[in-house]
N, C-alpha and C positions, 0 to 999 in steps of 0.2 A: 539248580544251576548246572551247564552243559563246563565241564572240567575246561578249564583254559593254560592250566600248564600238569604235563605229564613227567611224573620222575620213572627213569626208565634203569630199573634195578641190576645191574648183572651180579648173578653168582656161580657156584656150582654146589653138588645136591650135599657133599659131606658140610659144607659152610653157610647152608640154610638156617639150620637150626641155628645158628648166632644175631639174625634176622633178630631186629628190639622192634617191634610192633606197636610198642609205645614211642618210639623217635619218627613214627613217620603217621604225622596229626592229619584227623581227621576233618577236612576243610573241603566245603563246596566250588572250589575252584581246583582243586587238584587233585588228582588220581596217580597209584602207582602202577607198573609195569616191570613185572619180575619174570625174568629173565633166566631160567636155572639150566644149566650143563650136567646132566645126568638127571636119574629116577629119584625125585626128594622122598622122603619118608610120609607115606600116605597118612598118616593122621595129622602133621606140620600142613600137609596140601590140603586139606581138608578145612583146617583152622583156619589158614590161607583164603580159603574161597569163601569163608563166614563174612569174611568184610568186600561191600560193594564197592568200594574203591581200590581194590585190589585185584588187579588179574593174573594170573601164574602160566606159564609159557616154559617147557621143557622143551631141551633140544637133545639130543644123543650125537655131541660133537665136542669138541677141545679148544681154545683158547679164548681168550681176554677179547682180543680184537673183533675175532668173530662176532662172538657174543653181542657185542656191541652192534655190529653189525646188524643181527638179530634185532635187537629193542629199538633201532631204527628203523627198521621196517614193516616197525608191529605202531608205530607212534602216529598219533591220531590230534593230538590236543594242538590247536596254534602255536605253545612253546612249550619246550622240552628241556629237561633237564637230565644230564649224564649224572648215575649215581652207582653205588658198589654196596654191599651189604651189611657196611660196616658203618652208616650214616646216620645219624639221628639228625632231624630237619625242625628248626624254629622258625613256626606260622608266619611270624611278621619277613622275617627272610622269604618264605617262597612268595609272597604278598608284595614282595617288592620286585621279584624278577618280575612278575604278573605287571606291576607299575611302570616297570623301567620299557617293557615290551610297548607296553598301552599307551604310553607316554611320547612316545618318539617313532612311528613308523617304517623312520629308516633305520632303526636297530636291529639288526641280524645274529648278534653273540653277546651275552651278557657274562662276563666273568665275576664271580663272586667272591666275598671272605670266606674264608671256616677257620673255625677252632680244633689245630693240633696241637699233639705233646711237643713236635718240634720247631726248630725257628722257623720262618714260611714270610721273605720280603713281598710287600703287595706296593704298588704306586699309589696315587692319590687317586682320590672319586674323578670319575671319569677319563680316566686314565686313556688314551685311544690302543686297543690292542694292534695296530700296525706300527707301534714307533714303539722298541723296543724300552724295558726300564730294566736298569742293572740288577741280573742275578734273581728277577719274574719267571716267571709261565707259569698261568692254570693251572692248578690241579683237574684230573679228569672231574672229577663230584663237584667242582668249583663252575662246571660250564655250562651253561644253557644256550639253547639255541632256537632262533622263529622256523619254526617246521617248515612254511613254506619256502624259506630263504635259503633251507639246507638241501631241502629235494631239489632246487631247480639248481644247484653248486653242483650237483655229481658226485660232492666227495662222500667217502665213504673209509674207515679202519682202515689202516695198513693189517691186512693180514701175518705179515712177516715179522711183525712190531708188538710188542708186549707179551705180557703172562704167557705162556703157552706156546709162545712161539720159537721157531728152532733156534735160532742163533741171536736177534736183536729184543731182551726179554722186557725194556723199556721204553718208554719215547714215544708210545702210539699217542697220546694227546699231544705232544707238543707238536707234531707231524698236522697231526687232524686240522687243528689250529692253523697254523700256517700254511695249510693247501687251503683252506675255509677262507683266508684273510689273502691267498693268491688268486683267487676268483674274484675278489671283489668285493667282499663282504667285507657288513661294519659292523667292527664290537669296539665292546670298549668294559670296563671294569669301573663296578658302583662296589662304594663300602660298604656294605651290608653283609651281615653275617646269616647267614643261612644255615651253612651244616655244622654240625661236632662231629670229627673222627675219632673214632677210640683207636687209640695203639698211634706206634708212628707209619708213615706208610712205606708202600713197598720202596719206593726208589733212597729211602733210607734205610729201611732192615735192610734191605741185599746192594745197597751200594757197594760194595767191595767185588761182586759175582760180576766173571766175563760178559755176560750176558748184557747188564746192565750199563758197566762198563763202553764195554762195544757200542748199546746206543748212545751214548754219550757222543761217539766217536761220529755216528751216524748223522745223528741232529746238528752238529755242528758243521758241517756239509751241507744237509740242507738248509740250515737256518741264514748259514753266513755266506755261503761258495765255498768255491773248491779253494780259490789261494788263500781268499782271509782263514778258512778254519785249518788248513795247512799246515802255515806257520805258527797255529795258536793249540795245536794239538801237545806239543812239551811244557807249557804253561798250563793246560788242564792236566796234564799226568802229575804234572809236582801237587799240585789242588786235591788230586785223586787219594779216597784211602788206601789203595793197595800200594805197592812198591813202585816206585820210579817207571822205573824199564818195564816192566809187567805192564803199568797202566798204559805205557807208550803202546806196547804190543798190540793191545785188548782196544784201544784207542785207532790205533789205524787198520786195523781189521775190520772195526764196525765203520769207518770212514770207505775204506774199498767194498766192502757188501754193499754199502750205498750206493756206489756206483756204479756197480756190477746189476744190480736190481732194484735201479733209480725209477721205472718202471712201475715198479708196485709197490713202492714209496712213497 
């Protein structure tokens, strides 16, 4: 059977080796697509290319976003699925993007459950992802999307946005998403659980860091405008773990970069 959804893995080459080869099942409908940022360790690449469902793709370049960028333009399969290397994946989960895809032809984005350590509010099954639900958005590993739906959208990572990048080190999916859903595109969110993450993830280990911070400050700019997130930027700093004034700070800095380089946002 010719692969109908591709998981398209980003890593880099020191965080390979944590790669669980047992979390990512092997099924005639889907194939993975790993994505690695630096020289992995030749016997790990090696072990790698033993499974046919497995392709490995080095890059000798730096960030999250990019990356991404990468494993999008390496994606072949009708539906796609964003994932990181920290994922274990259950069969009946990718089986069901596969159904939700097959099911509806006008579906463009499927957002998913996964099982973390932390709390994680999700809406009801079929949720529509253009009407927002209090205190939501995707996880990046939580998002799939119909290939052709996403090529002919244009959008593509904010470079400036996530891991690796200078100033805003968070927020590249909730961005993706919302330029994905200002094109036009229809998702929407089924209950099914698909991934387990081990650990909690980034946007809660380093919640407290400027970086993060800042996109917060960022996202709510684009998400809401300029006045509504405005005056709702001292209501996110009190919500913030760092200090008051610090979060205001970190808060409108990532809000002015956004619109200093709304362009490449």
């Amino acid at each position: 059977m010719t692969p109908r959804l591709q998981i398209l893995i980003c890593t880099v080459a020191h965080r390979l080796p944590q790669l669980d080869l047992g979390g990512l099942p092997v099924l005639p409908e889907v194939c993975y697509t790993i994505c690695c940022q630096g020289a992995p360790d030749a016997a790990l690449e090696s072990r790698l290319r033993e499974r046919a469902d497995i392709e490995l793709h080095t890059f000798a370049d730096i960030g999250l976003s990019r990356n991404r960028n990468h494993s999008l333009a390496l994606a072949s399969a009708p539906y796609i699925l964003i994932s990181d290397d920290d994922i274990a994946y259950c069969p009946d989960g990718l089986r069901s993007i596969v159904a939700a895809f097959d099911s509806d032809p006008a579906l463009d984005i499927v957002a998913t459950r996964s099982v973390i350590p932390e709390t994680h509010v999700y809406p009801p099954d079929g949720h529509p992802l253009d009407r927002p639900f209090r205190f939501y958005s995707p996880i990046s590993f939580e998002i799939a999307l119909r290939r052709e739906s996403w090529r002919r959208s244009g959008v593509l990572f904010s470079e400036i946005a996530g891991i690796g990048a200078p100033y805003l080190t968070a927020g590249e999916e909730q961005i993706f998403v919302h330029r994905l859903l200002e094109t036009g595109l229809c998702g929407r969110f089924i209950d099914a659980v698909v991934s387990h993450h081990r650990g909690t993830t980034t946007s809660v280990r380093s919640a407290s860091k400027p970086g993060v911070v800042r996109a917060k400050g960022a996202l709510m700019r684009i998400e809401r405008g300029f006045l509504p997130a405005l005056v709702r930027l001292p209501v996110e700093a009190r919500r913030s773990p760092v200090a008051f004034f610090k979060a205001l700070v970190y808060l409108c800095q990532g809000f002015a970069y956004s619109i200093r380089h709304r362009k490449e946002l």
